[in-house]
ROKOL-591529 format. One record per residue (C-alpha): residue in one letter; x, y, z. Coordinates in nm, 3 decimals. Example, Ala and Ser with C-alpha at 12.3 -4.5 7.8 and 13.67 -1.06 7.14 Angstrom:
BEGIN
+--------+---------+---------+---------+
: residu :      c1 :      c2 :      c3 :
+--------+---------+---------+---------+
:      a :   1.230 :  -0.450 :   0.780 :
:      s :   1.367 :  -0.106 :   0.714 :
+--------+---------+---------+---------+
//
This chain:
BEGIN
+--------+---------+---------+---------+
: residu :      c1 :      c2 :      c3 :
+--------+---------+---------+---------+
:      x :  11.159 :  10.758 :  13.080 :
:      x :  11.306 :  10.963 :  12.831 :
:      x :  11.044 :  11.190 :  12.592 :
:      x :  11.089 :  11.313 :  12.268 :
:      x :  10.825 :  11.505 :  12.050 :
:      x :  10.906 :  11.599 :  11.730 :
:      x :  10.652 :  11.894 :  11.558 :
:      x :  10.703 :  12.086 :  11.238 :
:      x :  10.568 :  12.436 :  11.357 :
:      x :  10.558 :  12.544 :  10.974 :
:      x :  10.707 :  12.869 :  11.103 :
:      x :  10.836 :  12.910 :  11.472 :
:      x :  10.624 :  13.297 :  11.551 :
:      x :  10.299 :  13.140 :  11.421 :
:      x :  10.296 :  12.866 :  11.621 :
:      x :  10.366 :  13.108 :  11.930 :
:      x :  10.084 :  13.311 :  11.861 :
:      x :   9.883 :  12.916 :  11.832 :
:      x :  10.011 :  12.861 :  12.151 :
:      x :  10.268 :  12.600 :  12.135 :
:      x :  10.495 :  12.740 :  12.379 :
:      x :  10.226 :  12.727 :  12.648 :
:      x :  10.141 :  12.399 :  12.583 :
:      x :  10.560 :  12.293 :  12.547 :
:      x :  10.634 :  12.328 :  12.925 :
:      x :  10.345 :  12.140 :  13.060 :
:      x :  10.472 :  11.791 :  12.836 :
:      x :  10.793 :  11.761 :  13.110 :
:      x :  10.983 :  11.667 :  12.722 :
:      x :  11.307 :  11.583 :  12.805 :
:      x :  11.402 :  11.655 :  12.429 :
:      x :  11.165 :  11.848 :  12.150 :
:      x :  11.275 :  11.881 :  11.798 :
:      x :  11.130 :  12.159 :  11.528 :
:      x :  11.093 :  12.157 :  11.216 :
:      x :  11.047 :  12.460 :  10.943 :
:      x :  11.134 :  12.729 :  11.186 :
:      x :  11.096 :  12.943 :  10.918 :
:      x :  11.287 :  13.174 :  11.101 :
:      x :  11.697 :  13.356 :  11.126 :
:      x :  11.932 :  13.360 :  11.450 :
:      x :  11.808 :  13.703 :  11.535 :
:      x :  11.419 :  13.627 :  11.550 :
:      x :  11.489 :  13.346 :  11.782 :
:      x :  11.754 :  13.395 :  12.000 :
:      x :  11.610 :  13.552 :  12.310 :
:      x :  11.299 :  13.507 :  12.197 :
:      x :  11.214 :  13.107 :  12.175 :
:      x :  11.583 :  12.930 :  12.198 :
:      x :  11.485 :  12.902 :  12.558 :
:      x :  11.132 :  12.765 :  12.661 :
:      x :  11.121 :  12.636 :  13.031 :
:      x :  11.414 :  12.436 :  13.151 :
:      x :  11.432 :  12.359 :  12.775 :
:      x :  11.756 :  12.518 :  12.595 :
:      x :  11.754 :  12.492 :  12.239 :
:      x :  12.007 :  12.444 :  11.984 :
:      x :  11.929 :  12.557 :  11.575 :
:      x :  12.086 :  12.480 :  11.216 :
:      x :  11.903 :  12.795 :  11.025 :
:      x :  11.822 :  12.805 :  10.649 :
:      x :  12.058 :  13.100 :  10.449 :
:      x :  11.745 :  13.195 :  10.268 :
:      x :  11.540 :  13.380 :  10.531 :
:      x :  11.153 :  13.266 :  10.590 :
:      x :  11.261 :  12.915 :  10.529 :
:      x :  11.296 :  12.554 :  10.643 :
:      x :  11.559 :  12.533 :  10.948 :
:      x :  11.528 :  12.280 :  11.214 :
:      x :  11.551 :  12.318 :  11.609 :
:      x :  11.646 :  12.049 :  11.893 :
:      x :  11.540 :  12.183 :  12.241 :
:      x :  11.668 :  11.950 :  12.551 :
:      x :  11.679 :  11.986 :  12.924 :
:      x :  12.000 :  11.805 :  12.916 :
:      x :  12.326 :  11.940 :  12.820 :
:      x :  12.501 :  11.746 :  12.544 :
:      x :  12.869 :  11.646 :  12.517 :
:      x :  12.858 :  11.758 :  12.150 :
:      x :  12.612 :  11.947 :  11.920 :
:      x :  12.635 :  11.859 :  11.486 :
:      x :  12.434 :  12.143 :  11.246 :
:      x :  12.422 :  11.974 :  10.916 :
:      x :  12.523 :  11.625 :  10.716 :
:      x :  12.839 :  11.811 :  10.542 :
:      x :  12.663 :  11.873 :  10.226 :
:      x :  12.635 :  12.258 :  10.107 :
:      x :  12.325 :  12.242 :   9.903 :
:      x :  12.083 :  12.060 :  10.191 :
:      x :  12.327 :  12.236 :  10.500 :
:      x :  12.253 :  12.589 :  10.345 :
:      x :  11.872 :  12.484 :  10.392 :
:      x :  11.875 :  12.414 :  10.749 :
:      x :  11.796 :  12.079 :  10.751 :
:      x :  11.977 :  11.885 :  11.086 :
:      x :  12.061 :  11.961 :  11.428 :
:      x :  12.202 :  11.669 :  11.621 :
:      x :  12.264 :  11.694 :  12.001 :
:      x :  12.540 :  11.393 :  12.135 :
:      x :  12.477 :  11.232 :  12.494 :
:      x :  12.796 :  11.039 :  12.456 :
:      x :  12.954 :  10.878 :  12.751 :
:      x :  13.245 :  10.624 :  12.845 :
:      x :  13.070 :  10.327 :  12.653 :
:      x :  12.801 :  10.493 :  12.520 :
:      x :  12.806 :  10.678 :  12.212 :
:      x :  12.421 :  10.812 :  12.147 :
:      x :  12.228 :  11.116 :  11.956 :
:      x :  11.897 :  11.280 :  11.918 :
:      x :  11.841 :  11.419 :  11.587 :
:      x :  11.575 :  11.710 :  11.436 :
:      x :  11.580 :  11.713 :  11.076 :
:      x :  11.363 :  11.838 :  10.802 :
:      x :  11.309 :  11.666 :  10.437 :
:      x :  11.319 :  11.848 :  10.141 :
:      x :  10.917 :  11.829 :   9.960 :
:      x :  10.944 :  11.780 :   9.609 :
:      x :  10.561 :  11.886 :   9.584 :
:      x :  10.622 :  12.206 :   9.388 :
:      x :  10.731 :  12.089 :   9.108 :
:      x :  11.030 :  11.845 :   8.919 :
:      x :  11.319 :  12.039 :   8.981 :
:      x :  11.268 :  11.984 :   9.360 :
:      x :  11.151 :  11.619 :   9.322 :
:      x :  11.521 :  11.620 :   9.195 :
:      x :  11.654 :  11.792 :   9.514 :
:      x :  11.444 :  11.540 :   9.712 :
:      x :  11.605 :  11.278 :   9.526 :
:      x :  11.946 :  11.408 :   9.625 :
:      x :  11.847 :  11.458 :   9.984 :
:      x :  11.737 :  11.106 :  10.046 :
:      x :  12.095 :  10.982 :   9.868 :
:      x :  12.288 :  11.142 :  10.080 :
:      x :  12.060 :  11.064 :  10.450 :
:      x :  12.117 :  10.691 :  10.333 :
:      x :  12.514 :  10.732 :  10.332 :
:      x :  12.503 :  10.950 :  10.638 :
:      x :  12.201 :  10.757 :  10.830 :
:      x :  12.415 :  10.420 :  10.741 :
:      x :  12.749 :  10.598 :  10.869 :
:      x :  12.569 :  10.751 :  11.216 :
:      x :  12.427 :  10.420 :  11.256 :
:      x :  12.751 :  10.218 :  11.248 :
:      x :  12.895 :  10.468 :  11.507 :
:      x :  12.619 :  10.518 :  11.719 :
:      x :  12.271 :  10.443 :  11.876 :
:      x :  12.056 :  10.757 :  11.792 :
:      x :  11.680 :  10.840 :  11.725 :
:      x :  11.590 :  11.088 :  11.425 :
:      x :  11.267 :  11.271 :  11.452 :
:      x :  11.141 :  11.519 :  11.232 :
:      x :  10.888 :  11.576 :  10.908 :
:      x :  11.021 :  11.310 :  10.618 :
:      x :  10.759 :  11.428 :  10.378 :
:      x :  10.736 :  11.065 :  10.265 :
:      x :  10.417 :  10.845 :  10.345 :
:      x :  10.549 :  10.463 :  10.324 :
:      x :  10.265 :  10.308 :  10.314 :
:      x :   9.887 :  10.273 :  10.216 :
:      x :   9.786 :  10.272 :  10.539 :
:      x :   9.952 :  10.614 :  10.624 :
:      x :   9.771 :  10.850 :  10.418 :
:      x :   9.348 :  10.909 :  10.308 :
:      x :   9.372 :  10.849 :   9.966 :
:      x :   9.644 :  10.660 :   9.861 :
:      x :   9.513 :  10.547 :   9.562 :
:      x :   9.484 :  10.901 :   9.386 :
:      x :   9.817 :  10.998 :   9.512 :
:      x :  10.049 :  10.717 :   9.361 :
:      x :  10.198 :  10.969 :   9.141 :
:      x :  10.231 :  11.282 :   9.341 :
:      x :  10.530 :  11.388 :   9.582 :
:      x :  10.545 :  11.220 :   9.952 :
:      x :  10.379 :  10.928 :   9.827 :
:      x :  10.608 :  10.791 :   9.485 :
:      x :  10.726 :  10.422 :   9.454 :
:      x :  11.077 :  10.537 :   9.472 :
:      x :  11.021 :  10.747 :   9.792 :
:      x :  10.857 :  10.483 :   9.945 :
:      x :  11.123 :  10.216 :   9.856 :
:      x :  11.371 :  10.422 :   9.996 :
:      x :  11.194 :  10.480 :  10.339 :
:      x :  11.133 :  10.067 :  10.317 :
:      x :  11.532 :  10.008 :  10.250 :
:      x :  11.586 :  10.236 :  10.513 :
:      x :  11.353 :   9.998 :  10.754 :
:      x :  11.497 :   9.691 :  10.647 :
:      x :  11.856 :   9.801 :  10.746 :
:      x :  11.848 :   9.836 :  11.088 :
:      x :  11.625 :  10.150 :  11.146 :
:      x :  11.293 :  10.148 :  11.300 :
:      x :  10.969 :  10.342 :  11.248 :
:      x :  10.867 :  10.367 :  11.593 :
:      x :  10.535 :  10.469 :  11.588 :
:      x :  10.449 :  10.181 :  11.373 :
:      x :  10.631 :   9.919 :  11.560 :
:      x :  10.370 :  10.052 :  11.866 :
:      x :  10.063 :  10.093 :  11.642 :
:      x :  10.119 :   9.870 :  11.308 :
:      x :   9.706 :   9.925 :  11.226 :
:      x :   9.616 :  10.232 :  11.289 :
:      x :   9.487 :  10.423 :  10.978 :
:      x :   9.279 :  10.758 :  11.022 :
:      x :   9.418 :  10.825 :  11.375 :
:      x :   9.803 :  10.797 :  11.281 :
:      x :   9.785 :  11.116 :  11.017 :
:      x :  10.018 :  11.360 :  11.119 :
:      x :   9.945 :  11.632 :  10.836 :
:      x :   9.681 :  11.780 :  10.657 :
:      x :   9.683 :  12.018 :  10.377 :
:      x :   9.514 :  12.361 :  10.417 :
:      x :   9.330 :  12.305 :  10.067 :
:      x :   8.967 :  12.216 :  10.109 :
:      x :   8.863 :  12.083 :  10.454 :
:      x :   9.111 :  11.856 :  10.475 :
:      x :   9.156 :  11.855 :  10.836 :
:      x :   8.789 :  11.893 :  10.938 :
:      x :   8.747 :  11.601 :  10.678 :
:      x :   9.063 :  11.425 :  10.853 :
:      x :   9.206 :  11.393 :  10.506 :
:      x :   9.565 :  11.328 :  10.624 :
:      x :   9.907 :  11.209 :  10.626 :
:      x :  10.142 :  10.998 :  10.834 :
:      x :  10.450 :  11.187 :  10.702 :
:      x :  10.632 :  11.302 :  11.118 :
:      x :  10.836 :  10.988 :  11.240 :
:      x :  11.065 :  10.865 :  11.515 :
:      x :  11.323 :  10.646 :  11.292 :
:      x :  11.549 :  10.516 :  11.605 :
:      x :  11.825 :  10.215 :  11.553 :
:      x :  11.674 :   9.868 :  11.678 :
:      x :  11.796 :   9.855 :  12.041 :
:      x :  11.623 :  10.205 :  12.125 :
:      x :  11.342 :  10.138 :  11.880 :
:      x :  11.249 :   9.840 :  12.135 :
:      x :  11.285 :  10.090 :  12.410 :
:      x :  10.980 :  10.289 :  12.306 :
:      x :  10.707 :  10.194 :  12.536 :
:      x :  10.379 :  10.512 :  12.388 :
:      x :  10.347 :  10.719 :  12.123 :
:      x :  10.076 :  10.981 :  12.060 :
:      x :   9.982 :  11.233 :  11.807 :
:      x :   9.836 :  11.565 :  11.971 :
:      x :   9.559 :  11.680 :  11.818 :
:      x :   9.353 :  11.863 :  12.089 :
:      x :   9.525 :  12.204 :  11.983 :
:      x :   9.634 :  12.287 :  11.631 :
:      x :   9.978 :  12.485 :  11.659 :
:      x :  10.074 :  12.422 :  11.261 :
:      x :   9.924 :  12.220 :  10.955 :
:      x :  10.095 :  11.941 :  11.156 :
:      x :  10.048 :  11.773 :  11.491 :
:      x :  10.318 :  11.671 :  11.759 :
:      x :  10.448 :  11.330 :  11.772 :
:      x :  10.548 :  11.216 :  12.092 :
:      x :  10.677 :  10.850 :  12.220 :
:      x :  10.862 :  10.758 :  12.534 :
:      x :  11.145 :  10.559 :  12.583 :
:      x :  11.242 :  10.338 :  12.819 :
:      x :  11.571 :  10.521 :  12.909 :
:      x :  11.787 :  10.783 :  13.041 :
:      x :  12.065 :  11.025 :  12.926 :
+--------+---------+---------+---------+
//
């Protein structure tokens, strides 16, 4: 079985001090990818870029105190990718791919964070951007190799993956042309792997809650953390589990198990 979480800390030092590195080892992950490190190279290296017999590789944000993404894995890759090749999202921090390519067998695990376009239009614009290029370069990885993408989308896709959809129709995560992007993105060859293993759930499947009102106590969530893996290793996914028994970040861990082995 290979295991993959994916967890946005919302800053790598406060979810230390939460406890997510004591809780990392005992999960025997055989990959774990971070989102919004929220930290530089110097805060992390010697300091959380090795956790266990998990070594982990980072693409950093330029602007310090935000975004960046992390990829730890127990096994060593043949190749390691930091970014998509476009300035504006690759000076964010925003992918880290690690390659397990062999003779016959070209495959990657992928942590990558989404832009949120919840602050206001001009980053609804950047959003915009963002998802334009991830369906060139999704569609391009996807025609060269198997892979499986986790990380925080900041996109709900449907009703059933957020509290109140109804009131949030015209507010960031949850827009008609977010949500027709993540549904293109579906219908082309990508799956949503938690869904394909748990197409009903509703309250239980929230991976995010916002830290206005009691949104968490209230379990006033969002689905918003995916595994989006290509068909063959979708069907390879055998659990999947949110971790909610400790709170590490305004997020919880997503993990699923696959049916395979680097």
């Amino acid at each position: 079985m290979l295991k993959v979480i994916s967890a946005n800390l919302n800053g790598i030092r406060s979810a230390s001090t939460k406890g997510f590195f004591d809780w990392l080892p005992q999960q025997n992950a055989d990959l774990v990818g971070v989102q919004e490190v929220k930290a530089q190279h110097d805060a992390v290296v010697g300091a959380f870029d090795q956790i266990d017999a998990l070594r982990g590789w980072f693409h950093f944000a330029q602007k310090k105190g935000y975004s960046g993404v992390g990829l730890y894995s127990r096994h060593e890759p043949s190749d390691v990718k930091a970014g998509i090749g476009v300035p504006e999202f690759d000076d964010e921090g925003r992918w880290i791919e690690l390659r397990f390519d062999k003779p016959g067998r070209a495959f990657s695990v992928i942590s990558c964070y989404f832009p949120s376009g919840s602050s206001g239009e001009e980053r609804q614009a950047v959003k915009y951007r963002f998802l334009d290029a991830m369906a060139i370069h999704l569609s391009q990885l996807k025609a060269e190799r198997e892979f499986i993408l986790v990380g925080d989308v900041n996109i709900a896709h449907k009703e059933a993956d957020l509290k109140n959809w109804r009131s949030n129709q015209k507010n960031s995560g949850f827009l008609p042309e977010e949500r027709a992007w993540m549904t293109k993105l579906l219908e082309g060859g990508v799956s949503d792997v938690y869904r394909a293993l748990h197409p009903t759930t509703t309250d239980e499947c929230y991976t995010w809650w916002s830290n206005r009102g009691q949104a968490y106590a209230k379990n006033v969530g969002w689905r918003i953390d995916y595994h989006l893996a290509t068909e063959r290793i979708a069907a390879l996914a055998r659990t999947a589990a949110i971790y909610k028994d400790q709170k590490f970040s305004d997020h919880a861990p997503l993990t699923v198990e696959y049916d395979f082995t680097l």
